[in-house]
N, C-alpha and C positions, 0 to 999 in steps of 0.2 A: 610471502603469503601465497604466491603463485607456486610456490613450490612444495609446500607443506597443503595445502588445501586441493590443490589438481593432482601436481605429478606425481605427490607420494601415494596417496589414493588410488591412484591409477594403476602403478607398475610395484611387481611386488618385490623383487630382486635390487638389489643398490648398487648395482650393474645398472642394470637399465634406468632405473632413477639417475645415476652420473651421465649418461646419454642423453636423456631425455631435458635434463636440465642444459646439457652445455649446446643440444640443438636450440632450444629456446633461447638462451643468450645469442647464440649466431640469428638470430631469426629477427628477435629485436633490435639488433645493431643495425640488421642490413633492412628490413622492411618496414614502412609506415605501420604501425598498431596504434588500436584504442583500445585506451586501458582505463575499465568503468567501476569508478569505486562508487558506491552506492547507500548513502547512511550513513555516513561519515562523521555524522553526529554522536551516533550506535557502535561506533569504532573504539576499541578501548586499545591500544598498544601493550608492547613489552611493559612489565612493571605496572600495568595498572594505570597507567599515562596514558592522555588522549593527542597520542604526538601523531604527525600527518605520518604517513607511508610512504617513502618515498623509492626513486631508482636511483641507480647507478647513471654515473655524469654519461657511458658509452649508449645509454639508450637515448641518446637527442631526438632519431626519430617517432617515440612515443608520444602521443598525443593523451592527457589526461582528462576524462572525463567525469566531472564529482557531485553528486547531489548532497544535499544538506540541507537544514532548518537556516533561516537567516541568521538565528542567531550565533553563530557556530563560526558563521563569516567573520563576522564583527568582533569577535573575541581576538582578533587577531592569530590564529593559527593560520591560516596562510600567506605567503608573498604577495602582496596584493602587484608589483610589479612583475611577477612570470603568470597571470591573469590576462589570457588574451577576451575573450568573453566572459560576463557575467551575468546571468539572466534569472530573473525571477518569476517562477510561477504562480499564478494568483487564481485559477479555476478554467474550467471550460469554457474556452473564445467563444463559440455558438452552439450553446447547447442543442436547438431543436434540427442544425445540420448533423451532430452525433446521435440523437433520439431517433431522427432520423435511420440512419445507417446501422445502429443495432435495431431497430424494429423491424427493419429489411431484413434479416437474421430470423425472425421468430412469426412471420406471416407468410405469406403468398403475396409477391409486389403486385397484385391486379388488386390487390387490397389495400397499398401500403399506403397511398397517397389520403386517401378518404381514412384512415385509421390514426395517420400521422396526424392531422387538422383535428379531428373527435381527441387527440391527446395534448394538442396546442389549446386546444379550448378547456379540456379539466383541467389543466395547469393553471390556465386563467382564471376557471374559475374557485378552485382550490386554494390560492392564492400559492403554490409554489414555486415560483418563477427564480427567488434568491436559493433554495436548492440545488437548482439545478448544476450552480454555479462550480458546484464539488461532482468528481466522478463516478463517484462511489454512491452516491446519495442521488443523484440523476439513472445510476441502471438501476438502483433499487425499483427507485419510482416507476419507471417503464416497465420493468417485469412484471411489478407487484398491478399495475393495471392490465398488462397484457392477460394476466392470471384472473384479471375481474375482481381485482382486490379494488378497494377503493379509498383514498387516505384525506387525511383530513385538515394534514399540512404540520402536522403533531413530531416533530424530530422524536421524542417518544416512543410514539408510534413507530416510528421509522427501523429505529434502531430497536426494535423488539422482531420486526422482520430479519435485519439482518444476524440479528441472535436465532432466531426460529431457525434459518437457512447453512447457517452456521454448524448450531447443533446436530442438525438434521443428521449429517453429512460424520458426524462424529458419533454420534448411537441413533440407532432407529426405533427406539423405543421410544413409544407415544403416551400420554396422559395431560389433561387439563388439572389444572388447582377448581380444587373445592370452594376454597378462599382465596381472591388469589390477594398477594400484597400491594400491586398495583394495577390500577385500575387498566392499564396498556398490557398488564399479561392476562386479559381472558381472555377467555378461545387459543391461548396459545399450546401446543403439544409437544411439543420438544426443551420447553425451558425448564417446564417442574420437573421431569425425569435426571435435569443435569442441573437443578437446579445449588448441590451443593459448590460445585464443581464452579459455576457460577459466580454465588456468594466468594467462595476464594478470591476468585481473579477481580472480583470488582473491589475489594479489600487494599489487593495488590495496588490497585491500578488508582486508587484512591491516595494511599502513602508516597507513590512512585509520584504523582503530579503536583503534590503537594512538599515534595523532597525538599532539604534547602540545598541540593548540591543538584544544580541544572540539570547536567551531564547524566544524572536519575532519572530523570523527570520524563513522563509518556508524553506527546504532544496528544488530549483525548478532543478533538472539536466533536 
């Protein structure tokens, strides 16, 4: 993988790809590496097999580091005895110390403390406190009020922002719906322009989660 995805990418001669490769080998033999697979779930192998990745017995000193869905664990594809740590992620340890620290980011800090409390209290009183819990869905939230948006605790909702923000960024072309189909796209400007585009991927992503073969399946919370 490291070799077909980096080094050949990189070097255009097969001269220096055989160089570049055999300094790598010498490099992991002799020095401590971490080596981060990432999605492992998302991993399809030779053949269409979802077999692990593995090294050669001379890199001892590699350290492997693997993210994954739990369920992916428990199917048995790995050694549960060459498993020095196993740790599972469950959301934001303390959300309003991170709310915190990206709001530091987007104020003036002679502001941040008094701004941070005025966001501990919408949260309270919005009821979005279990939000927060996800990372992705906690910066929403902080942007979308730093902007003077103001949410209603509606995941809906939510997720029409981060489609709005999305799109944006992919065509700049604006228009609201006339009509719109639901009732969380008015006022929006960037979804009816891409709205076929859209419809596709929410199709996709309907069949994908609903797959009978796992290994298909999108995790969508």
């Amino acid at each position: 993988m490291i070799k077909e995805q980096i080094i050949d990418s990189i070097h255009s001669s097969e001269e220096d790809r055989k160089k570049a490769y055999t300094l790598l080998n010498e490099i992991m033999k002799r020095e401590l590496c971490l080596i981060l697979l990432d999605g492992l779930d998302e991993w399809t192998g030779p053949g269409g097999g979802y077999n692990l990745p593995t090294l050669v017995t001379s890199h001892r000193q590699c350290v492997i580091l693997i993210t994954t869905r739990p369920w992916k664990v428990a199917e048995g594809t790995f050694n549960h005895s060459e498993m020095q740590t196993l740790l599972q992620l469950e959301g934001v340890n303390d959300p309003f110390e991170l709310s915190r620290n990206l709001l530091s980011l987007m104020i003036d800090r002679k502001e941040l403390s008094a701004k941070h409390l005025l966001f501990k209290r919408y949260v309270s009183e919005k009821k979005l406190n279990d939000l927060l819990l996800s990372p992705m869905m906690l910066s929403v939230i902080l942007c979308s009020y730093a902007e003077g948006i103001t949410l209603k605790g509606s995941k809906c909702e939510i997720y029409c922002i981060i489609l709005e923000s999305l799109l944006k960024k992919a065509n700049s072309k604006i228009s609201e719906f006339q009509h719109p189909p639901f009732p969380c796209f008015t006022g929006t400007q960037y979804i009816h322009p891409n709205i076929e585009h859209l419809n596709r991927l929410a199709e996709a992503a309907f069949h994908l989660l609903f797959s009978n073969t796992r290994e298909n399946r999108l995790c969508l919370v």
